[in-house]
C-alpha positions as CSV (number, residue, x, y, z in Angstrom):
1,X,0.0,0.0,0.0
2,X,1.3,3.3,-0.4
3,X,-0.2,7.3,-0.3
4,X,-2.4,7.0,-3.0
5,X,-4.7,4.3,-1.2
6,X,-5.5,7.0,1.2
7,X,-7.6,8.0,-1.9
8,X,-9.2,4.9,-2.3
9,X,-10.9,5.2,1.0
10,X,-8.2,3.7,3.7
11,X,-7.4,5.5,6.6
12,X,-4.4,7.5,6.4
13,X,-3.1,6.2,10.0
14,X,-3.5,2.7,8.2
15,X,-1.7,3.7,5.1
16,X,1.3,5.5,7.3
17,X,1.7,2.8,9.5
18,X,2.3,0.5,6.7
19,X,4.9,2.5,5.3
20,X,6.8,3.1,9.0
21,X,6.8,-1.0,8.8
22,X,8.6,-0.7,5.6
23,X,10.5,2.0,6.1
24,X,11.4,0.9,10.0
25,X,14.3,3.8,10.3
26,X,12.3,7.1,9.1
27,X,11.9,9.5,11.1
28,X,9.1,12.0,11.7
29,X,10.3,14.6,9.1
30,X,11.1,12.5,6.4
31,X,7.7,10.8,7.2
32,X,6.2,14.1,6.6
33,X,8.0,15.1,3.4
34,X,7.5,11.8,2.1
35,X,3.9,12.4,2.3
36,X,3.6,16.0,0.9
37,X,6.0,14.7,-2.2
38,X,3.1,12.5,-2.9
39,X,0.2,15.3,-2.2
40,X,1.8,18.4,-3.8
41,X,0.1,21.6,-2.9
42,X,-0.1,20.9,1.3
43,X,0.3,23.6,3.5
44,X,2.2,23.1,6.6
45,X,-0.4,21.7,9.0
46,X,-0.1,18.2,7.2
47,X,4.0,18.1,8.4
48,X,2.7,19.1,12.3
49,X,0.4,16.4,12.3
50,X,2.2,13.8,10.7
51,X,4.7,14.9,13.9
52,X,2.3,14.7,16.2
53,X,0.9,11.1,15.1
54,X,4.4,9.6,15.0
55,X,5.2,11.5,18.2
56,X,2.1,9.7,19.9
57,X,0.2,13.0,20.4
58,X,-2.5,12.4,17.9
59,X,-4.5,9.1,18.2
60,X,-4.9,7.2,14.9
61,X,-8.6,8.6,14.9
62,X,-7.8,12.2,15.3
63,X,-5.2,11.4,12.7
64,X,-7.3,10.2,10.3
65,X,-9.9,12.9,10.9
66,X,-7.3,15.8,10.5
67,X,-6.0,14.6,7.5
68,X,-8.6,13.7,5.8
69,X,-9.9,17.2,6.3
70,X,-6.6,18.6,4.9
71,X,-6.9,16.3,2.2
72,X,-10.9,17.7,1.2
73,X,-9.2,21.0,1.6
74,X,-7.1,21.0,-1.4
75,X,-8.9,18.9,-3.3
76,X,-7.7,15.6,-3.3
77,X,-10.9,14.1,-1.8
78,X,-14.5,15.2,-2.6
């Protein structure tokens, strides 16, 4: 699985946690960029939650609900 399933309707906290488990040694900034590589056009929120989610602040819900809002936002979801 990668980014673009996010699209397809799976969680996003699904989707990164599959890609920590393949990329065991990233850490929470390269996570970020990774991610806004894939979804050009995202402000900075997007980067301070990804933090926050890796960091444990964020629950995978809140996670999911936060960017999937950011996602709507641009565009990328309807």
């Amino acid at each position: 699985m990668g980014f673009a399933e996010i699209l397809s309707g799976h969680m996003p906290s699904d989707i990164f946690k599959e890609y920590v488990l393949k990329n065991p040694g990233i850490n929470r900034l390269d996570l970020g960029l990774d991610f806004d590589k894939f979804f050009l056009g995202l402000d900075g929120l997007s980067q301070i939650v990804v933090r926050k989610w890796k960091d444990g602040v964020l629950d995978d819900n809140e996670f999911d609900e936060v960017m999937i809002y950011i996602l709507k936002k641009v565009g990328y979801i309807k």
